[in-house]
C-alpha positions, -999 to +999 in steps of 0.1 A: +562-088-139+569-106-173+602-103-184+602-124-215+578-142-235+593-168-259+571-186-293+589-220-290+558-235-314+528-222-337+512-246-361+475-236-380+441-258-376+423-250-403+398-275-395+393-259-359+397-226-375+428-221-350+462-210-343+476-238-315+508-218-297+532-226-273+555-200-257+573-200-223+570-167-203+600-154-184+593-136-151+604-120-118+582-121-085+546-140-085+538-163-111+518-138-137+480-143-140+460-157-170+457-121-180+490-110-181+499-140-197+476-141-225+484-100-230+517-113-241+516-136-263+489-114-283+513-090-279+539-111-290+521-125-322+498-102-327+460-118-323+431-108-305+430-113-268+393-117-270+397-145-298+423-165-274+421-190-251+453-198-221+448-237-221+476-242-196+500-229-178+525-250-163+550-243-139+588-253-142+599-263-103+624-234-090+623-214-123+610-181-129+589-193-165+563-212-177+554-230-205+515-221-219+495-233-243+476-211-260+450-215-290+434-181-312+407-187-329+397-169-364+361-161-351+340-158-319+317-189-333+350-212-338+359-205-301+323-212-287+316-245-306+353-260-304+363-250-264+351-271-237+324-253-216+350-253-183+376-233-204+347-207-216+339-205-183+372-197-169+378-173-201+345-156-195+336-167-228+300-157-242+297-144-205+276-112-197+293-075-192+301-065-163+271-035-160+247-065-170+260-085-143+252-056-114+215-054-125+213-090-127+227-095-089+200-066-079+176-089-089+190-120-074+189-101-042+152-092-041+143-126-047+162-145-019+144-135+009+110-152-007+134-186-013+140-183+022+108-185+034+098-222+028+132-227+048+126-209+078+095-240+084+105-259+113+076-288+114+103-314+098+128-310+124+103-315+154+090-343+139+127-368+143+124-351+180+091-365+187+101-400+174+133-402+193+110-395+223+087-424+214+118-444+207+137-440+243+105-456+265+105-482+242+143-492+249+141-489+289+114-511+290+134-538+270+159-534+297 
């Protein structure tokens, strides 16, 4: 549960077409999730979560707050061409829907049982049996 959420910086990018922020979030319990986190400090300065990105979230040793760095973008294009393709990733960034993603994973399933097939061919794995056969005679007899 966030208890307080603190702008300590904000300073403009025009040439990233971005807001840089950073804030430390007061809480009580469990460190709050990306989520939560980015929820408030939307809330807080008043941006679209969809246009903002969580770059970090550090931890203070034994203190209930963290320090975040945040950046809001002006557009979805500036956020897609400037952030590294591991932060999209983690944002779900340019990601399908979620009712896309079901019909997608129906499909996925109907096709792994043919990628399983060529798997299921055992011929490679008698063939190192066979040699280690051939192999054994031929150290007794050195002995």
């Amino acid at each position: 549960m966030i208890v307080e959420t603190e702008i300590k910086s904000t300073s403009d990018n025009p040439l990233l077409g971005r807001k840089e922020i950073k804030a430390v979030v007061s809480f009580n319990g469990a460190t709050p999730n990306r989520k939560e986190i980015k929820e408030t400090i939307c809330g807080k300065v008043g941006a679209n979560p969809d246009l903002t990105v969580v770059r970090e979230v550090k931890g203070e040793f034994g203190m209930k707050r963290v320090s975040v760095t945040a950046h809001v973008y002006e557009n979805a294009d500036k956020l897609k061409s400037v952030e590294p393709e591991h932060i999209k990733k983690r944002e779900g960034v340019g990601q399908e829907k979620p009712e896309e993603k079901k019909e997608g994973a129906a499909e996925e399933t109907a096709e792994a049982p043919k990628e399983e097939k060529p798997a299921e061919e055992a011929p490679k794995e008698e063939k190192p049996a066979e040699e280690k056969k051939e192999e054994a005679p031929a150290e007794e007899k050195k002995e």
